[in-house]
Backbone bond lengths (Angstrom), bond angles and torsions (degrees), N, CA, C in turn:
res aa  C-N    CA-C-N  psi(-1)  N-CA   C-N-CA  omega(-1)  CA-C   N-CA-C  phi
1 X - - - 1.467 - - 1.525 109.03 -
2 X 1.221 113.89 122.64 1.694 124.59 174.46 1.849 93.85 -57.31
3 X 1.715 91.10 130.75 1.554 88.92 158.05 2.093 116.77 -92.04
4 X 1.048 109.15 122.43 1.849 103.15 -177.33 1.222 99.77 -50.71
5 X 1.595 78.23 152.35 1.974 99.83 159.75 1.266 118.89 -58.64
6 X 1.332 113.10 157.59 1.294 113.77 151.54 1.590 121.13 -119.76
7 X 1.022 88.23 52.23 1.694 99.22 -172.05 1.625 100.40 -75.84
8 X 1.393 115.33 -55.49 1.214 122.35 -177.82 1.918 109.66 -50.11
9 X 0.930 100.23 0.45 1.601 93.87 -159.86 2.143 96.15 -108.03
10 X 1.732 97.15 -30.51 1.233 108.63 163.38 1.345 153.29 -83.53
11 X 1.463 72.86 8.56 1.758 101.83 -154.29 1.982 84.16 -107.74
12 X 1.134 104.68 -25.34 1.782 85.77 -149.06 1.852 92.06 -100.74
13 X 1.207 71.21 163.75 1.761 99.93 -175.56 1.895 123.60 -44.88
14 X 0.958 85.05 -43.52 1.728 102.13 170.27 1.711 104.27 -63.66
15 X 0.927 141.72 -15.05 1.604 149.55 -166.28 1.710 91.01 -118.14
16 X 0.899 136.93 -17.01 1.743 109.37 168.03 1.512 106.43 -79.95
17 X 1.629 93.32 151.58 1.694 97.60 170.50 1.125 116.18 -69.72
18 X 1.749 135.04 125.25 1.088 122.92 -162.74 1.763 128.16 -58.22
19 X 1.788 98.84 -3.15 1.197 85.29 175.50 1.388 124.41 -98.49
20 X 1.139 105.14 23.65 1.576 121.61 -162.35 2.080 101.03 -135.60
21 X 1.370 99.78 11.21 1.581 109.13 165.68 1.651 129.90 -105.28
22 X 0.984 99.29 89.49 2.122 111.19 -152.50 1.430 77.72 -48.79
23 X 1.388 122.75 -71.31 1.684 128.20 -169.62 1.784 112.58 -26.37
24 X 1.724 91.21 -72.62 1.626 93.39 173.62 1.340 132.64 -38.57
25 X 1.658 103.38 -39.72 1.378 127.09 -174.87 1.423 116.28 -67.20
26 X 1.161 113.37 -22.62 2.222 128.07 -168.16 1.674 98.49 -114.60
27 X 1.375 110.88 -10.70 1.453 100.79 -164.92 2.164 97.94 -75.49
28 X 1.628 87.75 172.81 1.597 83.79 179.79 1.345 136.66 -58.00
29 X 1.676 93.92 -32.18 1.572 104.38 -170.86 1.701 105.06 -72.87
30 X 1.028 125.44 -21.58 1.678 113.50 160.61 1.487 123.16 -115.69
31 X 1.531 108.25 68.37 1.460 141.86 175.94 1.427 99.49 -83.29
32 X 1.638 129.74 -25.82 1.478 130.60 -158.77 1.951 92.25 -101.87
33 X 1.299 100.51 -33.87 1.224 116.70 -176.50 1.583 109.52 -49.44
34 X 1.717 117.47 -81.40 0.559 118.93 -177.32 1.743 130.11 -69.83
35 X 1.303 107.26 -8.17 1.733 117.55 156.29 1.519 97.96 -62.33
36 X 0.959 146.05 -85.56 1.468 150.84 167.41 1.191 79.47 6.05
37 X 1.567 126.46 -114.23 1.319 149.87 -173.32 1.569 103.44 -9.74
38 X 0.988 134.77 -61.57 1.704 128.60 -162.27 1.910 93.59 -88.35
39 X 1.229 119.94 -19.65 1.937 111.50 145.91 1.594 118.12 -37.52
40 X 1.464 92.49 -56.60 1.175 81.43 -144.23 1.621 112.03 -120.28
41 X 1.568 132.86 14.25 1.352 140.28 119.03 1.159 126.61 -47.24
42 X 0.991 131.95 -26.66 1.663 138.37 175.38 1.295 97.56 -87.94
43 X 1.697 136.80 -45.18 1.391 121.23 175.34 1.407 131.13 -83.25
44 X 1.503 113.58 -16.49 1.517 108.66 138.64 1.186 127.65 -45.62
45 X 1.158 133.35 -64.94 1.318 139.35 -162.14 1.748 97.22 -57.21
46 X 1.355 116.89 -67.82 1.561 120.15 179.01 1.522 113.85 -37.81
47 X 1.486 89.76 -53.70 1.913 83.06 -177.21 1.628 100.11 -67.98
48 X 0.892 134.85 -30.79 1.783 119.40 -158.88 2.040 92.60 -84.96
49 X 0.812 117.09 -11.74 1.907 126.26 177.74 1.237 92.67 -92.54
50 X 1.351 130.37 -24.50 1.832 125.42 -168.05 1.497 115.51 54.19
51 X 1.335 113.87 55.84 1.345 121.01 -170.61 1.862 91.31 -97.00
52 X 1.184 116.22 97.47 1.337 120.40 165.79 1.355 118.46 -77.62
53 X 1.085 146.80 -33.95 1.556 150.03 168.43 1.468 121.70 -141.33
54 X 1.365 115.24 144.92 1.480 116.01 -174.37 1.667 109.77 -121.65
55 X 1.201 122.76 173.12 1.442 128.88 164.76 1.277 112.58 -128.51
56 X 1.267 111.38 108.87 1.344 95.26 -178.14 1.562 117.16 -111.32
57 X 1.573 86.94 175.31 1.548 106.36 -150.50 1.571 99.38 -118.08
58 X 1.738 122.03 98.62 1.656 111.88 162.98 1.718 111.06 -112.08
59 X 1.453 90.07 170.83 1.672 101.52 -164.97 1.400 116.18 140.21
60 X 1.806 99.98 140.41 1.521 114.09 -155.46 1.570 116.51 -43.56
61 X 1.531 121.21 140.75 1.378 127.45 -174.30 1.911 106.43 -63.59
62 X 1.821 93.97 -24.29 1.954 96.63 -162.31 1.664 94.17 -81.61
63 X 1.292 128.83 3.61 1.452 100.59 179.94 1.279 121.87 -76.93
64 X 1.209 125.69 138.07 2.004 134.06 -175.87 1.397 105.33 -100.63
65 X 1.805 106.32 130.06 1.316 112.89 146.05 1.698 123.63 -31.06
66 X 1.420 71.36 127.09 2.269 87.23 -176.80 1.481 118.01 83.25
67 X 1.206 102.66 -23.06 1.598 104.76 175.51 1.684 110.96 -20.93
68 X 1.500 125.13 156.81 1.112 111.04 164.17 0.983 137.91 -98.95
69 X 1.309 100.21 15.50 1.855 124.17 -179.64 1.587 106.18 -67.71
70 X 1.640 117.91 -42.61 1.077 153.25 144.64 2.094 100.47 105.94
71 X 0.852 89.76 23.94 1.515 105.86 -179.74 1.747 121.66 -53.52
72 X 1.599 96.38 -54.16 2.084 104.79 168.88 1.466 92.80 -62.80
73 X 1.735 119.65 -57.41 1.369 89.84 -163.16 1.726 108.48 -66.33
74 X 0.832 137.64 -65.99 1.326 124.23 165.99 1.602 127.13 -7.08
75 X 0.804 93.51 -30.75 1.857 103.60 -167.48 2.023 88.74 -77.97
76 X 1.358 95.27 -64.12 1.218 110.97 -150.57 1.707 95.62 -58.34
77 X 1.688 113.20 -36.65 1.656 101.51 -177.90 1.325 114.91 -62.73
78 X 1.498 123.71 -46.05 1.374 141.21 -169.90 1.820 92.46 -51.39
79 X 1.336 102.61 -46.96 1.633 108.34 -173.50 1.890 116.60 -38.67
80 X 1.748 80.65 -39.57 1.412 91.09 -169.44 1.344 121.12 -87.33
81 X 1.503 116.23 -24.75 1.082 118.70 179.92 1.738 115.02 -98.90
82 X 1.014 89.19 26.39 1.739 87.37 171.29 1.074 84.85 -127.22
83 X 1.805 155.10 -44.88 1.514 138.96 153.34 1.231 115.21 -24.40
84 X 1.471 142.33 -65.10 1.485 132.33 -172.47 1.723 96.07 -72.38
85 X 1.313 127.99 -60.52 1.319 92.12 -156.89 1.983 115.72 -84.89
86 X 1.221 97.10 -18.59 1.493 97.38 -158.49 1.509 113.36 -54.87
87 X 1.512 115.13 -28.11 1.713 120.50 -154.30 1.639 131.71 113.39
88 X 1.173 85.68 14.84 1.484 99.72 -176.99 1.867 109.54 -85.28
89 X 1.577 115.98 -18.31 1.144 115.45 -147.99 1.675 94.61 -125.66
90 X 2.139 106.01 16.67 1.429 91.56 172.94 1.391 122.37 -76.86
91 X 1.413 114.92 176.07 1.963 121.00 -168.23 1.463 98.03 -83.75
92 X 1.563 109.52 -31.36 1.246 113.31 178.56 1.820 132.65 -110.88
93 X 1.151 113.92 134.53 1.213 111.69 -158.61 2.174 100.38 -66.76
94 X 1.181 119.80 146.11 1.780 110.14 11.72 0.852 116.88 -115.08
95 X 1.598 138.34 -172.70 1.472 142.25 171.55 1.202 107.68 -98.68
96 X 1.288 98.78 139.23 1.599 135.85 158.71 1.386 130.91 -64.48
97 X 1.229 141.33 126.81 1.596 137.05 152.95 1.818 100.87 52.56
98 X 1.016 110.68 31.21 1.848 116.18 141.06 1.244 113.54 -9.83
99 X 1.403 132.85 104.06 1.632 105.01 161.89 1.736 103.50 -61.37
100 X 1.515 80.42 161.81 1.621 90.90 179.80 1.912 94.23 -149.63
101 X 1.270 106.83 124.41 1.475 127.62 160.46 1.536 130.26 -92.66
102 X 1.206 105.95 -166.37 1.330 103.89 -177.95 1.649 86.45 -124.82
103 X 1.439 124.74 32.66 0.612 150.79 -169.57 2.742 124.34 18.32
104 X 1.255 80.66 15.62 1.407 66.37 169.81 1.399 124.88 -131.23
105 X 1.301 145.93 -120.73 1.749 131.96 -165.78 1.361 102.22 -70.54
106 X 1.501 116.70 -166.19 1.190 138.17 168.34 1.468 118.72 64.51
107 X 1.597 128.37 -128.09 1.151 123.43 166.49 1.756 122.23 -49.12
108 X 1.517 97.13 -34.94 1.414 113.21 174.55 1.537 128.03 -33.50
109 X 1.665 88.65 -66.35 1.615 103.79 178.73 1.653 104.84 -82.98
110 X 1.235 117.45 -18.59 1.597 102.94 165.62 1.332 138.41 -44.87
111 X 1.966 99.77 -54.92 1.082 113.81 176.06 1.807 113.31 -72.32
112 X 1.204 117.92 -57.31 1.672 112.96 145.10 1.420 123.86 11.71
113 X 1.124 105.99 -82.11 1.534 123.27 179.17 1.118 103.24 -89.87
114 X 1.376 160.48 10.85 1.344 159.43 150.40 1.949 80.79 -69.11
115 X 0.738 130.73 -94.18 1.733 144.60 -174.05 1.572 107.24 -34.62
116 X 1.371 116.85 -30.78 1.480 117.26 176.57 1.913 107.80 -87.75
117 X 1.412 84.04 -32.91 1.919 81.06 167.82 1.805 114.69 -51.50
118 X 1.194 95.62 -48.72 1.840 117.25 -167.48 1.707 92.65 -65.79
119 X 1.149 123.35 -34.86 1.307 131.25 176.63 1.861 103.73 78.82
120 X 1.521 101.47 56.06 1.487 117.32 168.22 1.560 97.66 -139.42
121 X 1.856 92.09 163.62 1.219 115.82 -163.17 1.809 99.37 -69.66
122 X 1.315 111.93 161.88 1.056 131.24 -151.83 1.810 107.08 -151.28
123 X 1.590 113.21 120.48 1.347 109.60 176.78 1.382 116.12 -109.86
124 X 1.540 116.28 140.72 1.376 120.45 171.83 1.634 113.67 -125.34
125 X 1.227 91.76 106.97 1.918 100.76 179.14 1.730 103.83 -91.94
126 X 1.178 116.18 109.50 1.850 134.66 -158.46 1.672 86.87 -110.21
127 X 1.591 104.70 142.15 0.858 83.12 158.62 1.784 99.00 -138.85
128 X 0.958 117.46 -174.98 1.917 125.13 -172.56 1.525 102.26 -69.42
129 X 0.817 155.05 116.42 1.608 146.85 131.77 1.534 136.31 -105.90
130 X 1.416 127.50 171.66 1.479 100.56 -159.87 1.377 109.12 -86.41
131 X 1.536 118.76 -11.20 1.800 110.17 158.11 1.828 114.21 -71.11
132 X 0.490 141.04 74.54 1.347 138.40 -158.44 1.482 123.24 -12.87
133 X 1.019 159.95 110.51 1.209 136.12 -142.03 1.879 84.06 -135.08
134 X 1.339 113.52 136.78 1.360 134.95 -158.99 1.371 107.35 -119.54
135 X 1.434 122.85 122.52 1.657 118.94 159.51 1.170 121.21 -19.48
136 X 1.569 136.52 155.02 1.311 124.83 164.36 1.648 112.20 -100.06
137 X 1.071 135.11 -153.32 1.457 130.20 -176.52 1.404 113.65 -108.88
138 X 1.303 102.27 21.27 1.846 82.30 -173.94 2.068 100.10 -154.88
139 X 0.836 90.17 31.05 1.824 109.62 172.37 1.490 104.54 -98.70
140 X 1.582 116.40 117.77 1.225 122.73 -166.41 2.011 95.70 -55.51
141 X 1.663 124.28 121.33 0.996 113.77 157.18 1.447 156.97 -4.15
142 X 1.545 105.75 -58.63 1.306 128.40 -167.86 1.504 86.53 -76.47
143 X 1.200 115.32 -33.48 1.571 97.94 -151.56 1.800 100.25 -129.66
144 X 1.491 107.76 36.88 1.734 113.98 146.31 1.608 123.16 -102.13
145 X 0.977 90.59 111.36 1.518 111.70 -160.43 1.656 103.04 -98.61
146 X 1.531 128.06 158.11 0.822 141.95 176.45 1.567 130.32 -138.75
147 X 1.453 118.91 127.32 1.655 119.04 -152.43 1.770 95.39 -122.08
148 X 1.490 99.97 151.70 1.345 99.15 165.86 1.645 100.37 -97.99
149 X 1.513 120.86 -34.70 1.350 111.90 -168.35 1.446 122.87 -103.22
150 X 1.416 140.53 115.49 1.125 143.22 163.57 1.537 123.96 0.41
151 X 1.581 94.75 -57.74 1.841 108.45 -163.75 1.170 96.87 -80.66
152 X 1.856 137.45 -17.11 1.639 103.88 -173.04 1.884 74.96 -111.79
153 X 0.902 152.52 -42.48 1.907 118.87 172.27 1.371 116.81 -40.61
154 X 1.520 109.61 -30.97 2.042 94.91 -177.43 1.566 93.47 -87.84
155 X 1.762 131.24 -14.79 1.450 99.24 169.84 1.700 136.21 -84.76
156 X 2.180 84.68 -7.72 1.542 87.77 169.30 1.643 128.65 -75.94
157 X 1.300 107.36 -30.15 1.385 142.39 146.74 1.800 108.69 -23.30
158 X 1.469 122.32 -52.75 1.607 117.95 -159.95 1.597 90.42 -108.57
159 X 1.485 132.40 -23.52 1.238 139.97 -133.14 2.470 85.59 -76.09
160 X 1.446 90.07 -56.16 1.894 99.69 -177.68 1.159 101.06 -107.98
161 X 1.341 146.83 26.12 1.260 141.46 151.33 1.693 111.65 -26.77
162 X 1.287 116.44 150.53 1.831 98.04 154.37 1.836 87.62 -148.81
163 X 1.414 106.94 -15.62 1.564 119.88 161.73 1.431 129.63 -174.34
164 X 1.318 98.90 176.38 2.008 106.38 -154.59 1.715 92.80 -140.24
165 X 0.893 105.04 124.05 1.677 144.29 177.21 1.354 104.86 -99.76
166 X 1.144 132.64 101.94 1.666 115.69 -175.93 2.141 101.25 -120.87
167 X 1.005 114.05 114.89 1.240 108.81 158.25 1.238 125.22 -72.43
168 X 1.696 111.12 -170.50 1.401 96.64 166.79 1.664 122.58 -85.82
169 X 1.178 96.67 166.34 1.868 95.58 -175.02 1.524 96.54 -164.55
170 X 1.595 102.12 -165.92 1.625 107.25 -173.38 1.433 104.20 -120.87
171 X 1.317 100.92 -142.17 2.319 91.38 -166.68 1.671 91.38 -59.69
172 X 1.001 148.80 -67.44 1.470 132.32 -134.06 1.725 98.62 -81.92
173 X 1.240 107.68 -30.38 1.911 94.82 163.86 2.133 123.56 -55.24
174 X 1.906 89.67 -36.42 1.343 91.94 168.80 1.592 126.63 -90.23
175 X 0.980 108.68 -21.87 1.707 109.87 155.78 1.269 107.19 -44.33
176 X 0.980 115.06 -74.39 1.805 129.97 -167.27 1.330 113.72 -37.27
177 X 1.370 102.79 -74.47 1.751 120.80 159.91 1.928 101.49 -29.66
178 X 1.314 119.95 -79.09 1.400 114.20 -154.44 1.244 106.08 -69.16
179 X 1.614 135.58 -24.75 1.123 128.35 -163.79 1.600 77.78 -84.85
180 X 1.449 158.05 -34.86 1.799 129.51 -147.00 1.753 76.30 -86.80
181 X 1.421 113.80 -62.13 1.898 114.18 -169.83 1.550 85.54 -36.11
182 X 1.293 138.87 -103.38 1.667 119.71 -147.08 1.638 120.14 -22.88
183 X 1.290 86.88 -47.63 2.096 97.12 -169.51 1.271 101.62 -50.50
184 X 1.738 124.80 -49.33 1.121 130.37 164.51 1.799 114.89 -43.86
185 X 1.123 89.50 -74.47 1.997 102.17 -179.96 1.617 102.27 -40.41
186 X 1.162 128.96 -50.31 1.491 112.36 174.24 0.964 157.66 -75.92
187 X 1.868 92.89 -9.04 1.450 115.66 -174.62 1.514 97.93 92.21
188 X 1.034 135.16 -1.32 1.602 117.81 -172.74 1.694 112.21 -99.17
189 X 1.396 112.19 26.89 1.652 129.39 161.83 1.675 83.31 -134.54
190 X 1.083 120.41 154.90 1.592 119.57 172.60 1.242 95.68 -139.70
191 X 1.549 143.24 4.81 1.473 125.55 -174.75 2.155 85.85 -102.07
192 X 1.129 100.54 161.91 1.629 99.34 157.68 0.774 155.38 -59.84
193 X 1.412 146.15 155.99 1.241 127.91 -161.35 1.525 122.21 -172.12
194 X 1.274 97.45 93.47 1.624 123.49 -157.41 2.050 86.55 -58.87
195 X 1.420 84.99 138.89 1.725 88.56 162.23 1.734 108.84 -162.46
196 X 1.597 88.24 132.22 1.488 112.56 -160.94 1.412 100.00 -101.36
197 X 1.434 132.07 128.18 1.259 112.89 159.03 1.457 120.27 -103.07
198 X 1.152 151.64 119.92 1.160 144.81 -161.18 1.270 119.97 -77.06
199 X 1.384 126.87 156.94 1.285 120.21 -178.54 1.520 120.08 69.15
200 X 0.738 135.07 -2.93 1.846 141.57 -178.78 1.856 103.53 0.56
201 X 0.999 126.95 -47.77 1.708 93.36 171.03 1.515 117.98 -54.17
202 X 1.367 106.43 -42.63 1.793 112.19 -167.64 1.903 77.22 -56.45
203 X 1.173 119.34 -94.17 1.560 116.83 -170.08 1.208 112.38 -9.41
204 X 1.496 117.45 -84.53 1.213 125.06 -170.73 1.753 123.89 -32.67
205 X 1.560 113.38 -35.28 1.223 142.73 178.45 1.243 123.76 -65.69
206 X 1.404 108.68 -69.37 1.269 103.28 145.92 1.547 168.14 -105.70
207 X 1.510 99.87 21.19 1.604 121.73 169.73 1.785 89.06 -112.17
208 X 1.035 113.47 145.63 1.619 118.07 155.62 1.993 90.28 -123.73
209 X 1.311 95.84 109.32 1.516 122.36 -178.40 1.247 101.33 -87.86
210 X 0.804 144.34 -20.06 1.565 140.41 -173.14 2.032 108.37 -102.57
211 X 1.363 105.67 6.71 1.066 128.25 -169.93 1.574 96.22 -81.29
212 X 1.444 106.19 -37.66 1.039 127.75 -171.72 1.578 121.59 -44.25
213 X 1.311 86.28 -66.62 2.025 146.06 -156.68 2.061 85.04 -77.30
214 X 1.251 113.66 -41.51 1.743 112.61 -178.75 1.284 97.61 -94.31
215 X 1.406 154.70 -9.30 1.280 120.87 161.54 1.504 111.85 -108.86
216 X 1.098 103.03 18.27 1.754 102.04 168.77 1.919 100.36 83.44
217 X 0.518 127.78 22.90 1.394 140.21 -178.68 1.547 130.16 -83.71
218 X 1.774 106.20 -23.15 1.552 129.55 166.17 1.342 78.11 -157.43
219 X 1.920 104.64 171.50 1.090 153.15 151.94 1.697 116.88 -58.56
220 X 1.338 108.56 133.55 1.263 114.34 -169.81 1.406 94.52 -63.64
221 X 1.390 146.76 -32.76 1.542 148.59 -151.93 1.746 81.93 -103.58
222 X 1.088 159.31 -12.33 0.994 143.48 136.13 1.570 132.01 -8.15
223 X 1.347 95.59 -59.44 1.633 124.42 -175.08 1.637 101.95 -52.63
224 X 1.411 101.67 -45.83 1.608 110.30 -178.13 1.784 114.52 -44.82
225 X 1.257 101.74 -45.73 1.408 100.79 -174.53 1.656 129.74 -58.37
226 X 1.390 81.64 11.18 2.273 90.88 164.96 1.727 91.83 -164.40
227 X 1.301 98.58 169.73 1.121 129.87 175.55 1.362 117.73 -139.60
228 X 1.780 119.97 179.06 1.486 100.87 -163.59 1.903 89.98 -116.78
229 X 1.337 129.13 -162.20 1.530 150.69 138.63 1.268 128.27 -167.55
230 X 1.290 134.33 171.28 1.202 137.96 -148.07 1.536 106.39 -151.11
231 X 1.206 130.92 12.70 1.245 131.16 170.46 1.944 91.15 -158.93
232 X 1.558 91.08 158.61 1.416 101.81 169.04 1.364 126.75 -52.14
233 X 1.467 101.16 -62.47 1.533 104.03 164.24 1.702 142.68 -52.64
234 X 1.193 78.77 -15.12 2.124 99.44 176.16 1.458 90.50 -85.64
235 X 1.382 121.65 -46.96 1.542 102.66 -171.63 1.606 127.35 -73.66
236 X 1.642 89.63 -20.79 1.692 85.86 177.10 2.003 107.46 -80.46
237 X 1.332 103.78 -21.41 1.313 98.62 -174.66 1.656 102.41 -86.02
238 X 0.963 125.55 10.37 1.270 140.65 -165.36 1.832 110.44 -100.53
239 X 1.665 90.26 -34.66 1.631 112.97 -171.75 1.644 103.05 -82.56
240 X 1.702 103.52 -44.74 1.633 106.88 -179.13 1.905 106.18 -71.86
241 X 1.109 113.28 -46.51 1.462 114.52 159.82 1.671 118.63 -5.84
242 X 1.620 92.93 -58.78 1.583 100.82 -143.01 1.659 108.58 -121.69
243 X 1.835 88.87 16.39 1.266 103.45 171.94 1.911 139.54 101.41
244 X 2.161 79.70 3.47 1.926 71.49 159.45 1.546 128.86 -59.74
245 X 1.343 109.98 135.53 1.769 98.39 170.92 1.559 112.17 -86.47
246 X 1.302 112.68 145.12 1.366 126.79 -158.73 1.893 94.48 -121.64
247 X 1.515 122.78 119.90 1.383 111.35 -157.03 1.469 109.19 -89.37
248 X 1.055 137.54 143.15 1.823 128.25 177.71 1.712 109.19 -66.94
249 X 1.090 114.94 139.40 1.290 125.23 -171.17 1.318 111.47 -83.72
């Protein structure tokens, strides 16, 4: 009597180790799984760089070098001057006020390379979308990271914050912005959190914030939780103002 194969038994799907089952691995029931996973590759990498606090930097992907809006270049100086002075560029760990992006074109790669000019590390939090959206060239390597889900990039995003620089941008610059202001507004970040908006006509123009403040809708001390500037240097002095800590060397 032939003894059967068991090929069929090796062959099928139920017999891979699940960590070695791409299918198993994408399917729904480990949706918690792989959130876990994009936690906590991105926080290895940070802790082993000793990136203790970041500043981050949002604002639209379509803005172009030279524009006359002057916004990339803006992005990109602010980039730099919060690299030399903030702590990003000590010998010894840890680092300070990291830029941190959303890591791809526009304001993105401005501020990027504002921090790669200074010749400090530089973060890019990428995330998947269905235009493909691509690293830019000047986000320190080790630490451009890539997410499938929204909610754990905006929690890596608030997690070392110490401040937020927001240019202008379109809905996902204002998502970003309102979802860190609530965390603030509720108490559910409790350390501080300087926030600059750049450009103050573009702001002023198109949010009427005080719109707010007249139908009872926020708290007049609300308003406090950002401020505006109009040059790079107003915003970083804008950040020490209102309470970035700057570490002694």
């Amino acid at each position: 009597m032939t003894h059967p194969s068991n090929l069929p038994q090796m062959k099928s799907a139920a017999y891979r180790l699940p960590a070695m089952d791409i299918e198993f691995l994408l399917g729904d029931s480990t949706r918690g799984i792989r959130f876990q996973l994009e936690y906590q590759k991105a926080e290895e990498s940070l802790r082993s760089w000793g990136v203790e606090t970041t500043v981050v930097v949002f604002g639209s992907a379509r803005v172009k070098p030279g524009a006359a809006d002057g916004w990339y270049d803006g992005a990109r100086a602010f980039g730099k001057i919060c690299s030399d002075a903030g702590g990003a560029k000590h010998k010894v760990k840890p680092l300070y006020n990291v830029i941190a992006t959303g890591g791809g074109p526009g304001i993105m790669e401005a501020a990027n390379r504002g921090a790669h000019d200074a010749g400090a590390p530089s973060i890019g939090y990428n995330i998947t979308l269905p235009m493909e959206q691509e690293p830019n060239a000047y986000s320190t390597p080790d630490l451009t990271f890539r997410f499938h889900y929204f909610a754990m990039r905006k929690m890596h995003f608030a997690m070392r914050a110490a401040a937020l620089v927001v240019f202008p941008g379109g809905f996902g610059t204002m998502d970003e912005l309102f979802e860190l202001m609530t965390l603030r507004q509720t108490g559910k970040m409790t350390k501080p959190l300087p926030v600059v908006l750049y450009d103050s006509a573009f702001w002023k123009r198109t949010i009427n914030f005080q719109s707010f403040v007249e139908a009872g809708l926020v708290s007049p001390h609300d308003l406090d939780l950002f401020t505006f500037a109009d040059t790079p240097e107003e915003a970083w002095k804008k950040l020490l103002d209102t309470g970035l800590p700057i570490p002694k060397d």
